[in-house]
DSSP file (Angstrom, degrees, kcal/mol; ACC not computed):
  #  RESIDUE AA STRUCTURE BP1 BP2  ACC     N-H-->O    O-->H-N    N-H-->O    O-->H-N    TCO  KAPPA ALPHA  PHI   PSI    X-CA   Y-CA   Z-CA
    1    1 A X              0   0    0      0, 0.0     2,-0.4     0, 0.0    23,-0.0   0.000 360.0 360.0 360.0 108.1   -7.9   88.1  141.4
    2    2 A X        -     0   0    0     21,-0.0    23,-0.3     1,-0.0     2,-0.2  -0.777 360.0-143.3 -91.7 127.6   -5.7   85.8  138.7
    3    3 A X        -     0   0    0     -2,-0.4     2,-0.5    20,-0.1    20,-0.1  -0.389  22.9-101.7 -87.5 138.7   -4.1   88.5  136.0
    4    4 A X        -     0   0    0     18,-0.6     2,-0.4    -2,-0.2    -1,-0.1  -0.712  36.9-143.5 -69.5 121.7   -3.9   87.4  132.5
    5    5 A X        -     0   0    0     -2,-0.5    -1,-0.0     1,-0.1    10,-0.0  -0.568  16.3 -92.6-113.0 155.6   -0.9   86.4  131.3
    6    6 A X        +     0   0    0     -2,-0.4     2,-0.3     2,-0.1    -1,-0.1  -0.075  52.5 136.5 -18.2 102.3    1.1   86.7  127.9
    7    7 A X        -     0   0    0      0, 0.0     3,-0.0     0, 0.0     0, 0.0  -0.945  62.2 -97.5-140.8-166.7    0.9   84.2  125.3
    8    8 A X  S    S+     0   0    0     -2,-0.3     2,-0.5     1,-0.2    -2,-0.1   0.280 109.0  50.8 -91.6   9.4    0.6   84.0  121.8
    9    9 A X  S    S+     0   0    0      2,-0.0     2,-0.4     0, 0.0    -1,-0.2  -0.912  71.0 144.0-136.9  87.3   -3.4   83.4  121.2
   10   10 A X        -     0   0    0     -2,-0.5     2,-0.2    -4,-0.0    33,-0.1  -0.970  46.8-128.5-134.6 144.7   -4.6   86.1  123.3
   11   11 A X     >  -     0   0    0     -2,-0.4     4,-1.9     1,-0.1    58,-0.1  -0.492  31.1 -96.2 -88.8 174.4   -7.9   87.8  122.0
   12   12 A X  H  >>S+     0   0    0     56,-0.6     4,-1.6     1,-0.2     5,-0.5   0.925 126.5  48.1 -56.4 -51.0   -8.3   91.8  121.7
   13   13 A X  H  >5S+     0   0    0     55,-0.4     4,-2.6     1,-0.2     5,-0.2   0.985 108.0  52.2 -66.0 -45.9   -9.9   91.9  125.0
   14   14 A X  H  >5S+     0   0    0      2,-0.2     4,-3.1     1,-0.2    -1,-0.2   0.887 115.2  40.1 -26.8 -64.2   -7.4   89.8  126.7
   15   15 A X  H  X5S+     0   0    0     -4,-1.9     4,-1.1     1,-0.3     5,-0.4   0.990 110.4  58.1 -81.0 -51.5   -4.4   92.0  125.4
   16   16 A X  H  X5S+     0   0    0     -4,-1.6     4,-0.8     1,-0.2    -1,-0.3   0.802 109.1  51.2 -26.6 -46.3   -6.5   95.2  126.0
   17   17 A X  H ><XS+     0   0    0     -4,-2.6     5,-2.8    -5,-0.5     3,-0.6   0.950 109.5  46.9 -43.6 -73.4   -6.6   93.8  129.8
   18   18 A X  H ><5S+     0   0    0     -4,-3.1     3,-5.4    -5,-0.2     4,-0.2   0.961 105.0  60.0 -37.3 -90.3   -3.2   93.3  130.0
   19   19 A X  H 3<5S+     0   0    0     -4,-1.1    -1,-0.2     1,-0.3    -2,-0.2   0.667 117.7  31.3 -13.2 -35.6   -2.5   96.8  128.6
   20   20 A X  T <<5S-     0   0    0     -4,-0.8    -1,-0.3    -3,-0.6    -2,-0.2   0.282 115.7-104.8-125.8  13.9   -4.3   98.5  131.4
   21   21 A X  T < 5 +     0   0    0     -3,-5.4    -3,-0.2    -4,-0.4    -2,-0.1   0.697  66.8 150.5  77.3  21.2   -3.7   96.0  134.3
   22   22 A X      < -     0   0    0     -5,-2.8   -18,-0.6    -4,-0.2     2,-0.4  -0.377  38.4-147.5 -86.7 165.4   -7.1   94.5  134.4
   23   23 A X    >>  -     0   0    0      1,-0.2     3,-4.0   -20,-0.1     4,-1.5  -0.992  28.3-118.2-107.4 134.4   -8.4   91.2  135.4
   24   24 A X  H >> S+     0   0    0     -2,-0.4     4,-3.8     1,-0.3     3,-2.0   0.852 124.0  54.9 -17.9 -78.6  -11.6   89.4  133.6
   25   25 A X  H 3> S+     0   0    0      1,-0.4     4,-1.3   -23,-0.3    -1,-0.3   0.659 105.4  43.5 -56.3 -19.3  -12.8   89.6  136.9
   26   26 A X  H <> S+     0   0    0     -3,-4.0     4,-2.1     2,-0.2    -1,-0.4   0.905 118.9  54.5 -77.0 -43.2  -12.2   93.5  137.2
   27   27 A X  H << S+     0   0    0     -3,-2.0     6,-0.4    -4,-1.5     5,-0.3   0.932 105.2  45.4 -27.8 -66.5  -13.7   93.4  133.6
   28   28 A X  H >X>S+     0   0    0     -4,-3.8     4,-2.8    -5,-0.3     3,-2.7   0.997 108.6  58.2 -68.1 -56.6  -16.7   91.7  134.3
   29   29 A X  H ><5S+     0   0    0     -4,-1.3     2,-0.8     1,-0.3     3,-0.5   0.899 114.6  41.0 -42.2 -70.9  -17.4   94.1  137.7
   30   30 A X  T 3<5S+     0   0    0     -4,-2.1    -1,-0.3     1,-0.2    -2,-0.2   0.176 117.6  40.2 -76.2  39.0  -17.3   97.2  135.4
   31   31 A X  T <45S-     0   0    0     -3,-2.7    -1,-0.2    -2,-0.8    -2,-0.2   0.421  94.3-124.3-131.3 -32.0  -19.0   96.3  132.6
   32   32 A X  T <<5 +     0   0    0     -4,-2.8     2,-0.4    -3,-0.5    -3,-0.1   0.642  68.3 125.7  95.2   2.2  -21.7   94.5  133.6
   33   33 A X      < -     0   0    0     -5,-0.6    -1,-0.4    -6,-0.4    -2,-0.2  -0.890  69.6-107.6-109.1 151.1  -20.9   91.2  131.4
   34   34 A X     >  -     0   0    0     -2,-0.4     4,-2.0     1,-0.1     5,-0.0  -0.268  23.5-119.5 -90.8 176.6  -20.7   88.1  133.7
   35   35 A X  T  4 S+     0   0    0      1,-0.3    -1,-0.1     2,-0.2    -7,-0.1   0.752 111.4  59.3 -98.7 -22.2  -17.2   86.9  134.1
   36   36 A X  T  4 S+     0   0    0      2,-0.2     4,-0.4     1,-0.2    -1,-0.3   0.739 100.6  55.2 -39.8 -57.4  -18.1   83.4  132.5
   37   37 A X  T >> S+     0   0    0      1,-0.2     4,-5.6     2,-0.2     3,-1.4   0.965 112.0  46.3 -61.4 -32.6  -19.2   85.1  129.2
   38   38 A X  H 3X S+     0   0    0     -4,-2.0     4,-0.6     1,-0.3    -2,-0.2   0.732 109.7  52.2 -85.9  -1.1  -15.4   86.9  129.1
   39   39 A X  H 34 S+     0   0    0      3,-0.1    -1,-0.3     2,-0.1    -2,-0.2   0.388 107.3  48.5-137.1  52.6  -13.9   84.1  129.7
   40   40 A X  H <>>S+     0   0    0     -3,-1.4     5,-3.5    -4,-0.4     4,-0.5   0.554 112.3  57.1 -76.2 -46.5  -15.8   81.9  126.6
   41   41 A X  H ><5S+     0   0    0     -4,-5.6     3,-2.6    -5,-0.2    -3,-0.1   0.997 108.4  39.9 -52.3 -62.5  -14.9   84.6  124.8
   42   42 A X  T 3<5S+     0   0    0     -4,-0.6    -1,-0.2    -5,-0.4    -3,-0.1   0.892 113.2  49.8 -48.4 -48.7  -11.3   84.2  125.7
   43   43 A X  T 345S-     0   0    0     -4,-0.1    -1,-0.3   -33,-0.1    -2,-0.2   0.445 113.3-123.3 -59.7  -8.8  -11.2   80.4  125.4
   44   44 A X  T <<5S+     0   0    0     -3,-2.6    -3,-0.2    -4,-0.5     3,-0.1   0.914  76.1 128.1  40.3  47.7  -13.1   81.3  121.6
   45   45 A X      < +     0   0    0     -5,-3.5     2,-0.4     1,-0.2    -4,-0.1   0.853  65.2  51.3 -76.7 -58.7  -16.1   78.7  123.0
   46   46 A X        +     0   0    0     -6,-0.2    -1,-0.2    -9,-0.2    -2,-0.2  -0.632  65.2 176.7 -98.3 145.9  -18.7   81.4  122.2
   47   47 A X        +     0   0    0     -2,-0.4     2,-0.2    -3,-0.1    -1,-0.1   0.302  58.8  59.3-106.1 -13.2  -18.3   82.4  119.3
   48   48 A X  S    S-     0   0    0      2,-0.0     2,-0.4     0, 0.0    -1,-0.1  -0.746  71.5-158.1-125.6  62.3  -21.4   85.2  118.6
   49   49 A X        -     0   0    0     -2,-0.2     5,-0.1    -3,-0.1   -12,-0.0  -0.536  24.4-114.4 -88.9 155.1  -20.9   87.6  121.1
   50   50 A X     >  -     0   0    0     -2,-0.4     4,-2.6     1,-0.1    -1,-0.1  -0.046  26.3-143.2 -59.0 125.4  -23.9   89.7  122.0
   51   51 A X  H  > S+     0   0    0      2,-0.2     4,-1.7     1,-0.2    -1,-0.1   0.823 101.0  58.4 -91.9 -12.7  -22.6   93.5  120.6
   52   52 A X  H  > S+     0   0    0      2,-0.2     4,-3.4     3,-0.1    -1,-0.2   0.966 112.2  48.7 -52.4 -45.3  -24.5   95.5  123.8
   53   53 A X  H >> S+     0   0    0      2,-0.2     4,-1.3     1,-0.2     3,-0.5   0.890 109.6  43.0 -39.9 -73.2  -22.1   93.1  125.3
   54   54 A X  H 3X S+     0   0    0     -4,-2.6     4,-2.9     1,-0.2     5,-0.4   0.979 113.9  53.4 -47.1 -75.0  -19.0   94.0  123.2
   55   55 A X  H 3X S+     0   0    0     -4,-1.7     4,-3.0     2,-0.2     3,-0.3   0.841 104.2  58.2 -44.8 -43.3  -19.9   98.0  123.6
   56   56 A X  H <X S+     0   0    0     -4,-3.4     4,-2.2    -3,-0.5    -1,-0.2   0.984 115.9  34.7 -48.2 -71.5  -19.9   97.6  127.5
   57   57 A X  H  < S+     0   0    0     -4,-1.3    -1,-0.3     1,-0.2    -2,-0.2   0.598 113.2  50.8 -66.9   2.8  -16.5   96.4  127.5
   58   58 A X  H >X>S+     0   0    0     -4,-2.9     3,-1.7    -3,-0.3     4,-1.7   0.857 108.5  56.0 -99.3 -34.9  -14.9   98.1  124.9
   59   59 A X  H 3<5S+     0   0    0     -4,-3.0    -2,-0.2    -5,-0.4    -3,-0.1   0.758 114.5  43.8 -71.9  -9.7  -16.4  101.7  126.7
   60   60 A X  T 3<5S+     0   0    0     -4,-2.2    -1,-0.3    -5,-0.2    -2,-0.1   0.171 116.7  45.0-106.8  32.6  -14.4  100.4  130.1
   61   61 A X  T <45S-     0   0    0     -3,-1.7    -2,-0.2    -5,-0.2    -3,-0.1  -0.105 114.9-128.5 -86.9 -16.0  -11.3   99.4  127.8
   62   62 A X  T  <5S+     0   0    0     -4,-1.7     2,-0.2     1,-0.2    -3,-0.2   0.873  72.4  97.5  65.5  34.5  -11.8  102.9  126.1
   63   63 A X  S   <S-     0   0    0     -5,-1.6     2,-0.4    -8,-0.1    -1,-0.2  -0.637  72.9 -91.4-123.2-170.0  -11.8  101.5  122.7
   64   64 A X    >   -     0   0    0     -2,-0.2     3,-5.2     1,-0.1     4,-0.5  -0.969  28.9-109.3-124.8 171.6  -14.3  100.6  120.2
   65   65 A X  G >> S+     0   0    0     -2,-0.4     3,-5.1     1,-0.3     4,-0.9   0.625 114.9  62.1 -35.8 -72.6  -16.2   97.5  119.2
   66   66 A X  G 34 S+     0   0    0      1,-0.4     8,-0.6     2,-0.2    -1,-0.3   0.379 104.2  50.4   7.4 -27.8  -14.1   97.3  115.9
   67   67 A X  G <4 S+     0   0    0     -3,-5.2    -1,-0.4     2,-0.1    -2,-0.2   0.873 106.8  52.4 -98.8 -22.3  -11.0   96.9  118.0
   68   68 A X  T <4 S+     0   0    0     -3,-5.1   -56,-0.6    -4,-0.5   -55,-0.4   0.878 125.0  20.3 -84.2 -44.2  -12.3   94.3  120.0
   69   69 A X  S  < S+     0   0    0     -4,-0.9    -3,-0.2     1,-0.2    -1,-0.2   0.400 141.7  21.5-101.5  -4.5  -13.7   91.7  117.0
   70   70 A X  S  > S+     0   0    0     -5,-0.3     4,-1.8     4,-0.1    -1,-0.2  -0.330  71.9 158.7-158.8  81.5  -11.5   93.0  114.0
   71   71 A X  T  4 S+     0   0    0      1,-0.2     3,-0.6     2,-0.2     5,-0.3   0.996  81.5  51.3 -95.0 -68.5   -8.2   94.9  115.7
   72   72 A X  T >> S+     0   0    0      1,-0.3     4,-3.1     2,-0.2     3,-1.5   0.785 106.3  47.9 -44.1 -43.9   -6.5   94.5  112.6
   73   73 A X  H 3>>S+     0   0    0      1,-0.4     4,-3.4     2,-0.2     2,-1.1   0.986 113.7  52.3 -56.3 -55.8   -9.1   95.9  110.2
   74   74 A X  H 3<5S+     0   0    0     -4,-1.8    -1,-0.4    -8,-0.6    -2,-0.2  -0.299 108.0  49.0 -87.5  64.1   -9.3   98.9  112.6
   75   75 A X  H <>5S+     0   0    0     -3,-1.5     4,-2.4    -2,-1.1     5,-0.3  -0.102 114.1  48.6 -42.4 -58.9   -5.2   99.6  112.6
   76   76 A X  H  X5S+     0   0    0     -4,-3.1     4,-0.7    -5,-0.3     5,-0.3   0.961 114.5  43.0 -55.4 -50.9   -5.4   99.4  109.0
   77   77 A X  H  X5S+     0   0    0     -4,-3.4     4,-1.2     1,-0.2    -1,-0.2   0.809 116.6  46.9 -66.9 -32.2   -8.6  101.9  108.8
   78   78 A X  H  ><S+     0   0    0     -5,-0.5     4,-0.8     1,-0.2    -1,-0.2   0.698 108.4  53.2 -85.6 -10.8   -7.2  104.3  111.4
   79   79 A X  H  < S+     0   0    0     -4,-2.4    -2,-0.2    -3,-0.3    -1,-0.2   0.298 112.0  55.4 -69.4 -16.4   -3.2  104.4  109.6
   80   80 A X  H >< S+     0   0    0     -4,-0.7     3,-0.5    -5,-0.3    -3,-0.1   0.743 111.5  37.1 -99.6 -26.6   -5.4  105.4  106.3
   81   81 A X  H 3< S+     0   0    0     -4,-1.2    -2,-0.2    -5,-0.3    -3,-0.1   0.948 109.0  59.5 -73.1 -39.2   -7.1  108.2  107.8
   82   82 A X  T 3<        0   0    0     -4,-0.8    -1,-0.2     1,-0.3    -2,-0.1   0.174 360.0 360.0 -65.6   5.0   -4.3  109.2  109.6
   83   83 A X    <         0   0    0     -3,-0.5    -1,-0.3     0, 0.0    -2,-0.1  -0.101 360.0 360.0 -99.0 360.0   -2.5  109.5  105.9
């Protein structure tokens, strides 16, 4: 099971991965998205992913969608409520 590693172009899901010790391939088993789609996403081949898609993995990453496709937007929006 090959771990993701660091670099400087990593997508939201990627670093989420990291954060919690997963591998795509742990990813894809609990989520239900094949392991091919997460890692187009990661390479940024596909480019439209499917948002049942998105919601599986961000509710076994414990996050929401919003962090996954726009992380900054949702920092900013949770630091204004949090004000």
């Amino acid at each position: 099971m090959k771990r993701i590693t660091m670099r400087g172009d990593l997508t939201p899901i990627d670093k989420k991965c990291i954060e919690q010790g997963l591998s795509r391939t742990e990813l894809s088993r609990r989520s239900g998205v094949p392991v091919r789609t997460l890692e187009g996403w990661s390479a940024r081949v596909r480019s439209n992913p499917n948002v049942y898609q998105l919601y599986k993995v961000a509710q076994v990453l414990g996050c929401h969608i919003e962090d996954l496709i726009e992380p900054e937007l949702a920092e900013q929006q949770a630091s204004s409520t949090e004000a």
